[in-house]
N, C-alpha and C positions, 0 to 999 in steps of 0.2 A: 504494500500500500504506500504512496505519497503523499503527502500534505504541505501544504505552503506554508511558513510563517512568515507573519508580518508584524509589524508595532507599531508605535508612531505616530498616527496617523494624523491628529492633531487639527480636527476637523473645526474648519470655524476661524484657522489661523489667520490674523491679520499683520503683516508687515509695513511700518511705515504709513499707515491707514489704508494700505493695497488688502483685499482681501484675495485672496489664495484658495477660494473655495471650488473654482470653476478648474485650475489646473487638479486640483485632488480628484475632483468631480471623473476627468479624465484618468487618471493613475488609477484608481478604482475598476473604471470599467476595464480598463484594458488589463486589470489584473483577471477579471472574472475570465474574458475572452482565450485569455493566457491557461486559464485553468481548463476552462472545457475541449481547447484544443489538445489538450495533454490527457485530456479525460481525469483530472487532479479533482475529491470531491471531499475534500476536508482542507478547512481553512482553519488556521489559528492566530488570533490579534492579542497579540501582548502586554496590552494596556496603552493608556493615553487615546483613549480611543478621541475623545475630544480637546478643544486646547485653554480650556478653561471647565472651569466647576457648576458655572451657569451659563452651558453655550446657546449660543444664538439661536434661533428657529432654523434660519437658512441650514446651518449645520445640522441640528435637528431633522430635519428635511433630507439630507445626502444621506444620511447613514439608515434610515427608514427606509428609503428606495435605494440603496447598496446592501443591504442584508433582504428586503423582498425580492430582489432581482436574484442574487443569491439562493436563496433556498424554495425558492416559487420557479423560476426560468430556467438556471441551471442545475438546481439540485446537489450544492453543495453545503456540504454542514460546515455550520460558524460555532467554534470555542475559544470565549472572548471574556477577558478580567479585566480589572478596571486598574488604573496605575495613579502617580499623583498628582495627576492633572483631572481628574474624572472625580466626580460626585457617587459614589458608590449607593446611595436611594437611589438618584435618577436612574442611572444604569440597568439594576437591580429591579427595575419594576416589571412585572408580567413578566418574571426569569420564569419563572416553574412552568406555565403555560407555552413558551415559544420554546420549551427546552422541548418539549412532544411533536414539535417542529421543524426539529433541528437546530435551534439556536439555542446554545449553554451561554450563559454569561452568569460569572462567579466576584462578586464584589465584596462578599465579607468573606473573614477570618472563619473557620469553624476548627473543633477539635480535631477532626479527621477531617482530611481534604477529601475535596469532589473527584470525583475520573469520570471521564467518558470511555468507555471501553466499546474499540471495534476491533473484533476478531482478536486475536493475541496481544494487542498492545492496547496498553490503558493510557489517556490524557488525563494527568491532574492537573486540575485549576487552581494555582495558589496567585491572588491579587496583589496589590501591592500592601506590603505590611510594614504598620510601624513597633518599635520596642512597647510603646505603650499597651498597644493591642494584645500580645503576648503576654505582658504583666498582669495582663485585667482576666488574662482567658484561665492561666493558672496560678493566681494570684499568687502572685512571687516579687519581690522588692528588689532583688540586686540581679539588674538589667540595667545595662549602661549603656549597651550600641546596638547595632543591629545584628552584627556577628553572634551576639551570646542571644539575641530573641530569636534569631533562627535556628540556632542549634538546637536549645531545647525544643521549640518547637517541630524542626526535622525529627528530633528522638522521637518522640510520641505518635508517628505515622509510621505503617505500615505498609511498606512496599513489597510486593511478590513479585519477586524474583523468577518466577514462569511466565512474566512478561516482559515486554519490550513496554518501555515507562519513558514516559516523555512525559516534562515539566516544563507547563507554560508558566511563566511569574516576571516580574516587574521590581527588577531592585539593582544595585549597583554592585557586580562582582567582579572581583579580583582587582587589581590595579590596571583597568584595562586604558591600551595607552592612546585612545582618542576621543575626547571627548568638546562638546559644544556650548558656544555662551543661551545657544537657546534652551536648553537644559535647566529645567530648577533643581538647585540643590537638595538633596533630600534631607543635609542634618549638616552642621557646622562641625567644622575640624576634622571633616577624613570617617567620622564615627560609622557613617552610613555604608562601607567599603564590607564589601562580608567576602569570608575565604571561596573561592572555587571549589574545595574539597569538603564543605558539604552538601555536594548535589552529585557524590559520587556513585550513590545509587540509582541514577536515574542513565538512561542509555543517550537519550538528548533533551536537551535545557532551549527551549526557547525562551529566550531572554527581552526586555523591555527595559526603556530607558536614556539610553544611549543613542542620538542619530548615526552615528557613524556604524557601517556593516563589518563585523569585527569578529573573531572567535576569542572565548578567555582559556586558556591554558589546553585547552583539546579545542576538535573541529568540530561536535559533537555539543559543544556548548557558546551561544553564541546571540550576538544581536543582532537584526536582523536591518538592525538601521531605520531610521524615517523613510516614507518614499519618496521624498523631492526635500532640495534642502531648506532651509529654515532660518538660517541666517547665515553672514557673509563669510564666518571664519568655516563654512560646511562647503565653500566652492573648490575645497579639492577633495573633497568625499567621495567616491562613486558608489551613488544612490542605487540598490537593489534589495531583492526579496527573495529568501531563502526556499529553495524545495528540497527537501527530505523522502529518500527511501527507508520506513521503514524495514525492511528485508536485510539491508547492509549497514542502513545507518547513513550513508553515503548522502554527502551532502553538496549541491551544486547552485550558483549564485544564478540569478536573471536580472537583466534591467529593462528600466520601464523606458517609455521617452516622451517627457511633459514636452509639452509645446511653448511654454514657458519657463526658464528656472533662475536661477541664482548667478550672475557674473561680476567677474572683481577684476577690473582692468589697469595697466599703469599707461604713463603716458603725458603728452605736454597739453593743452588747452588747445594749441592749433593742433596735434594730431586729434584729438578727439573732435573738434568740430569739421574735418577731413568726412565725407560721408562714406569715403569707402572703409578708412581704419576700421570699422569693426561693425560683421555681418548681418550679426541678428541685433536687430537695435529695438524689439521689443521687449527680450528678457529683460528682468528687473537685476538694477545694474549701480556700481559702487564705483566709482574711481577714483583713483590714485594719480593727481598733480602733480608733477616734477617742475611745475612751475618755480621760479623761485621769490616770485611775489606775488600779491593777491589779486585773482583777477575779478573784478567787480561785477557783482550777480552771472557768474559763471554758470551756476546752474543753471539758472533760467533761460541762459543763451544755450546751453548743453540741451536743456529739454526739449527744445527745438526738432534736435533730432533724433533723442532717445528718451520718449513719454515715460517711461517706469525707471527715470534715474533716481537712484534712492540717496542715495550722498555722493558727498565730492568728499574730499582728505588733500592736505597739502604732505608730503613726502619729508618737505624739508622741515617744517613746522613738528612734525613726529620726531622726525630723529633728535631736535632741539631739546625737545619735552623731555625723551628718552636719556637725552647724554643728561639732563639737568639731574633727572629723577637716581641717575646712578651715584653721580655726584653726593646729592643726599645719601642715599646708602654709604656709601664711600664714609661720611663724615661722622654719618651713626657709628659704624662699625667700630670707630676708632675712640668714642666718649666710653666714661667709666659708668657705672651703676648710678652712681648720685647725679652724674650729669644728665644720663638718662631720663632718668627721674625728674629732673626738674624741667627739662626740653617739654617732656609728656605734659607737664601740669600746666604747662605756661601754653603749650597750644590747648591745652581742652578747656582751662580757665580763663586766657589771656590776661595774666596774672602772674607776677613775679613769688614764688616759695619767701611767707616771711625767716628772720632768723628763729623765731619757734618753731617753725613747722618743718624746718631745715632739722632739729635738734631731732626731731620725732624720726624724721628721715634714719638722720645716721645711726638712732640707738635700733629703729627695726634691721636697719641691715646688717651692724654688728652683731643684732642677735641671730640673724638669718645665717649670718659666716658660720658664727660659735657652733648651731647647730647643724650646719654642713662636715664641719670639721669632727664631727661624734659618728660620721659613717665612713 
């Protein structure tokens, strides 16, 4: 058997007030088309199915008539969890009913996870989960990241091992090495990052979260990418959608081709207003000035001949910023503890440290040595 996954999909997205829903609209169908010429009739969506928690109608509206066209015209089954960008009620409504229809969608936490089992191999549905969630399910207190709420939580599921076990889920694993600004973070300071090797009982991991089409530590475990990019730092991505043989496991990438997508060009103000310098001048499109002064309402002269220019950038203005910004580092690197300290307080206070709060200063951090010095 084969099955496509996909994630991402981030329906409803708006860029720069450009709404993005008519190219998705397209990547959709031509996914299904994709599917029935392959005779492929199991789909699986990884989460984010939308790009907000209250989406739009219009979005509302695609994914209504991309899962009727779906499991009414082509007769493919959809198993779909919600990640976090998705409102888990909205999602969630009329699950049990459209599940006798082929459409799974798994949005809460439960003790035991869902599966869908066809023939030999089972889908489990695990959504996206936070440490809180875990803590509340086996009321337990010391959970600090998401590595230790998954762990326990993988112990307590029982997977058989006389199947072929695919896990769909929605979370950040392993240190995988590319990631995008349109991406929200799931947790502060790295905590959200859970090992690869607790999903080592499952045969393959489709994975959610991540734009970029990536495998973490096997081929067998993997993201499956956005299907168009999403923002500027994704224009060297190549956007695709994974298909899977069950049978070997064997795994092979496809891409789509928006009629629209994402371009980051370099270049002077008179090469770009040149009509031939660059071909498709409908993509939605960022460029890069090597000018070296500023040319007045450039844009606006630019739009002229490329309607979906999304920014301009000066080159040399960057790298200025860039050498300044190191400089600063530079000068940090080199102050001591108390200088530190007062740097910090005087930008967050705009205020000079008096000579009493100077004293308070020095006796905390003599005491911080002293007890450094006892390990």
């Amino acid at each position: 058997m084969k099955f496509v996954h996909i994630a991402d999909l981030h329906l409803g997205k708006v860029l720069h007030q450009y709404s993005l829903l008519h190219v998705q609209r397209e990547l959709l169908f031509e996914l299904l088309e994709f599917m029935d010429c392959e005779d492929i009739r199991v789909l699986v969506i990884a989460g984010d199915i939308y790009d907000r928690f209250i989406p739009s109608q219009e979005a509302v509206n695609l994914l209504d008539e991309f899962l009727s066209q779906a499991l009414l015209n082509y007769h493919i089954e959809v198993l779909m969890i919600s990640g976090n960008h998705d409102s888990s009620d909205r999602m969630h409504f009329a699950s049990s009913i459209l599940s006798q229809r082929g459409l799974h969608i798994e949005t809460y936490l439960k003790e035991q996870m869902e599966f869908v089992e066809k023939g030999q191999t089972r889908f489990y549905l695990l959504p996206f989960v936070k440490p809180s969630q875990v803590k509340n399910l086996y009321q337990v207190d010391e959970i600090y990241n998401y590595q230790e709420a998954l762990s326990l939580y993988l112990s307590h599921q029982k997977i058989d091992k006389d199947y072929a076990n695919i896990l769909v889920t929605h979370q950040f694993v392993g240190h995988a090495s590319i990631t995008s600004e349109s991406e929200i973070p799931l947790s502060v300071g790295g905590s959200e990052i859970i090992d690869a090797s607790l999903f080592d009982d499952f045969d393959y991991v489709a994975l959610g979260h991540l734009h970029a089409p990536q495998k973490v530590s096997r081929e067998t475990l993997r993201y499956s990418g956005s299907l168009m990019r999403y923002s500027f730092d994704e224009v060297k991505q190549d956007k695709s959608f994974v298909v899977v043989d069950t049978e070997d496991m064997s795994v092979r990438l496809h891409h789509l081709h928006p009629s629209q997508t994402l371009q980051k060009y370099t270049g002077t103000f008179a090469q770009f207003m040149d009509s031939q310098f660059i071909s498709h001048k409908e993509d939605y499109l960022a460029f890069e000035l090597k000018d070296q002064k500023l040319i007045p309402h450039a844009i606006d002269q630019l739009r002229i001949l490329y309607p979906h220019l999304l920014q301009i950038t000066y080159t040399y203005l960057f790298n200025q910023q860039t050498k300044q910004s190191f400089q600063t580092i530079q000068t940090i690197e080199k102050m001591d503890t108390k200088s530190l300290f007062q740097k910090f307080y005087y930008d967050v206070k705009n205020i000079e440290l008096d000579d009493e709060q100077m004293k308070i200063v020095n006796d905390l951090l003599e005491k911080v040595g002293e007890e450094n010095e006892n390990y």
